[in-house]
C-alpha positions in Angstrom: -60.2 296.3 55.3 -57.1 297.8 53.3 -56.8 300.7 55.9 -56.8 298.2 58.2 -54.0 296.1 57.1 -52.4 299.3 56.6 -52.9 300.2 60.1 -51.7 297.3 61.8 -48.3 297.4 59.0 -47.8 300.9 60.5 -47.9 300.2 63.7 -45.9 296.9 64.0 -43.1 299.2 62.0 -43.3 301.8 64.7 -42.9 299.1 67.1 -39.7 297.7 65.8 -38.6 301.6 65.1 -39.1 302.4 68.9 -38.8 299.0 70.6 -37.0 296.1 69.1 -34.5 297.8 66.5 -33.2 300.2 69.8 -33.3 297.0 71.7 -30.9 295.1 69.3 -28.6 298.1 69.0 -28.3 297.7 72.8 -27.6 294.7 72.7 -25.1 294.3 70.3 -23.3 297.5 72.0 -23.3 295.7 75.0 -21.8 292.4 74.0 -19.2 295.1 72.5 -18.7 296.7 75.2 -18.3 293.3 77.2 -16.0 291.6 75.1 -13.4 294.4 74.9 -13.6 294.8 78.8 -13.0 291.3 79.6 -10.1 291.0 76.5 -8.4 294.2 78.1 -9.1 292.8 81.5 -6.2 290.0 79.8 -3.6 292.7 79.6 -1.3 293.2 82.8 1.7 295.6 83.5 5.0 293.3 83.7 7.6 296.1 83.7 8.6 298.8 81.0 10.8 297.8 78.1 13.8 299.1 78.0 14.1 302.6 76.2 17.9 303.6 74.7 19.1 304.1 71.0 19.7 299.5 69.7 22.5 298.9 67.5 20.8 297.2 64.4 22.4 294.1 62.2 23.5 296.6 59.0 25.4 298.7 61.5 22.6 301.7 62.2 20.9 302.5 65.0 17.6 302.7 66.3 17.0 305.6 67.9 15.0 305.7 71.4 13.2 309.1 70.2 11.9 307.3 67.1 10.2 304.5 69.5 8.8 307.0 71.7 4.5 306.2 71.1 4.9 303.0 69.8 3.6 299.9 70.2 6.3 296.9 70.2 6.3 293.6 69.5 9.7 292.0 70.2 11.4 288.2 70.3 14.7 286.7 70.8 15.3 284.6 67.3 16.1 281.0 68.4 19.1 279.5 67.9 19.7 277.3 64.2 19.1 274.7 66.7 15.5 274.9 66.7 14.5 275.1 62.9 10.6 274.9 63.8 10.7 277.7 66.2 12.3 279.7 63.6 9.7 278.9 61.4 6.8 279.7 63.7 8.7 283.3 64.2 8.7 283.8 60.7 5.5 282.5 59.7 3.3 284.4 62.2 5.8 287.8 61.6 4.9 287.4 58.2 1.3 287.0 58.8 1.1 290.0 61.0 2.8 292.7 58.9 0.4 291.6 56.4 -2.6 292.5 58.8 -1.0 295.6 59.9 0.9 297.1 57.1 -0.7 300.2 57.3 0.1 300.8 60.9 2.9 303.0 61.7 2.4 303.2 65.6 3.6 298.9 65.7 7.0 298.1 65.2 8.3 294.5 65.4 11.6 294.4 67.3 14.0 290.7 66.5 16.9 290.4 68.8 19.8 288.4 67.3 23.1 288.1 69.1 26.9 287.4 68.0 29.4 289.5 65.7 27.9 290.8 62.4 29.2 287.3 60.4 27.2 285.3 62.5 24.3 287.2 63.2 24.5 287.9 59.3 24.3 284.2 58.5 21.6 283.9 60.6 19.5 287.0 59.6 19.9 287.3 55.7 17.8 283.6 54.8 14.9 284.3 57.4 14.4 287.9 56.1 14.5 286.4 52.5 12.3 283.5 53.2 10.1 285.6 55.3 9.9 288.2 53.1 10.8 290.6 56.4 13.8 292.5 54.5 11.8 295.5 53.3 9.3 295.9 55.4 9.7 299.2 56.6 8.4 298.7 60.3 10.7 295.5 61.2 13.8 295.9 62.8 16.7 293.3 63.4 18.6 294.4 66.6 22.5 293.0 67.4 23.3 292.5 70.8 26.9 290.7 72.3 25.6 287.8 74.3 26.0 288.7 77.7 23.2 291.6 76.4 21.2 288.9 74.4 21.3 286.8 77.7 20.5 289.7 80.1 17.7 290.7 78.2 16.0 287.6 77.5 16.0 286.6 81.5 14.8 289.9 82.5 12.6 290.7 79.8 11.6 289.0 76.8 9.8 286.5 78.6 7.6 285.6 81.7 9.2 285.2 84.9 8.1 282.1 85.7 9.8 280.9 82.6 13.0 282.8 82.7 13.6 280.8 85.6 13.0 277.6 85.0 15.0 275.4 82.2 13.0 275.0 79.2 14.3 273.5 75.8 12.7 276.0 74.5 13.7 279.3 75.9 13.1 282.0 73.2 9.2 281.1 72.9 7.6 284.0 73.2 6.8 287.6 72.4 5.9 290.7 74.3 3.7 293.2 73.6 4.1 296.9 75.2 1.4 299.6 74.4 2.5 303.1 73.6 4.2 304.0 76.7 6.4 300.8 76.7 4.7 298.9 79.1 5.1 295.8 78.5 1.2 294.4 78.7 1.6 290.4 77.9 3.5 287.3 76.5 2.4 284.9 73.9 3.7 281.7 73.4 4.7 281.2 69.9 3.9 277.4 70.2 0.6 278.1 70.8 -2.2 278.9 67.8 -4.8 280.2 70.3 -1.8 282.7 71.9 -1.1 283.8 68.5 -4.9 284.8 67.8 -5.2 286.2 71.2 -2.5 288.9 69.9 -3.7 289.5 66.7 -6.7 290.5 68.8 -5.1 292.7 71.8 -2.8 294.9 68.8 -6.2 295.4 67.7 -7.7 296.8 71.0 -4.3 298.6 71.9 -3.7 300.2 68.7 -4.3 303.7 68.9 -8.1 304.8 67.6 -7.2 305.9 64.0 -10.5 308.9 63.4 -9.8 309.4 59.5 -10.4 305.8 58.6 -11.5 302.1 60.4 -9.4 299.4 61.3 -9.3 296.6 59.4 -9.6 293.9 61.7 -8.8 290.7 59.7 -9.6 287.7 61.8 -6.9 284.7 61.6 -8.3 282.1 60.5 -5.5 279.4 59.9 -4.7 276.7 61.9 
C-alpha cells in the first residue's frame, strides 16, 4: 500500500515536472511577451530631437557628442503663472530620478528661457525644492525666447496641441530613445500618462547584462 502511495506521489510529480510546471512557464512568458508588444506597439516616431551643443543656465554647455546614445526626457518649465504645473514638473522629476538614479543612458533635459537673472530666479527655488540641483543627469537648458518659442511649437509637444490655444501650453514631455527619436508625449496633468512613462523608460532603456533593472512600480496617486 506504501509503494503505492509512493507510486502515485511519483508520478503526479513527473506530471507537473513535464506538463503543468512547462505549461505555466509558457504562459507567463507569453503574457510577457504580449504585454511588452502591445506597450511598444504605444511608441510612435514623431520626428528626431534636435542634436547641437545647448547653452545651459550656469553658463556651460552641453555638448551634442555627450548626448549621442541617450535617452531624453525633456519639458518646457511653465511660466510662474502656473504654480501647479510647476509643481507637477517637479514632483514627478523628482520621482523619476529616484527610480532611475543608476541609469546613465537617461538624461532629463528642462528648457527655461529669458536672460540668466530671470531664468536664475526661476531655476534656483525649483532645483532647491525639488532637490534637482545635484543630480548629476539633469540639465537646465537657456534659450532666448524666440528659441524657447520655436522649439516648443515644433517640438516639445504634440502637433495637434502646438496648434491649438491651450491655457496650458507647456504640459507635456517627450521621450526619444537612443537615437533621438522622439517616440511619445505624456501629459503632465495626467496620473495614468505619468505611469505609462515610468513604464516605456523601462522597455526603452537599454538591456543592462551585468545586473537587472529595478523596475519600481508607481504607486501614488
Amino acid at each position: 500500500m506504501a509503494k503505492s502511495a509512493r507510486t502515485i506521489f511519483q508520478l503526479g510529480a513527473l506530471v507537473m515536472l513535464l506538463i503543468v510546471f512547462p505549461a505555466a512557464s509558457w504562459y507567463y512568458l507569453n503574457s510577457g511577451l504580449q504585454y511588452r508588444r502591445s506597450t511598444m506597439a504605444e511608441l510612435k516616431e514623431y520626428g528626431t530631437f534636435p542634436s547641437e551643443n545647448w547653452p545651459l543656465a550656469d553658463g556651460s554647455q552641453l555638448s551634442e557628442e555627450f548626448l549621442k546614445k541617450k535617452m531624453l526626457l525633456a519639458h518646457q518649465m511653465p511660466d510662474a503663472g502656473h504654480p501647479e504645473l510647476v509643481k507637477r514638473y517637479g514632483e514627478t522629476l523628482r520621482r523619476l530620478h529616484d527610480q532611475f538614479e543608476e541609469r546613465d543612458e537617461l538624461i532629463f533635459l528642462t528648457l527655461l528661457h529669458g536672460d540668466s537673472a530671470r531664468v536664475g530666479q526661476q531655476l534656483m527655488p525649483f532645483a532647491e525644492t525639488y532637490e534637482l540641483e545635484d543630480q548629476p543627469h539633469q540639465f537646465f537648458i537657456r534659450l532666448d525666447d524666440n528659441e524657447f518659442a520655436s522649439l516648443g511649437k515644433e517640438v516639445l509637444q504634440p502637433k495637434s496641441e502646438a496648434a491649438s490655444d491651450l491655457e496650458e501650453p507647456s504640459a507635456f514631455f517627450l521621450l526619444t530613445d537612443t537615437t533621438a527619436t522622439i517616440r511619445r508625449y505624456y501629459d503632465i496633468r495626467e496620473e495614468s500618462d505619468i505611469r505609462r512613462l515610468v513604464e516605456h523608460i523601462a522597455l526603452l532603456l537599454p538591456f543592462k547584462k551585468d545586473r537587472e533593472l529595478i523596475f519600481k512600480r508607481e504607486v501614488e496617486k
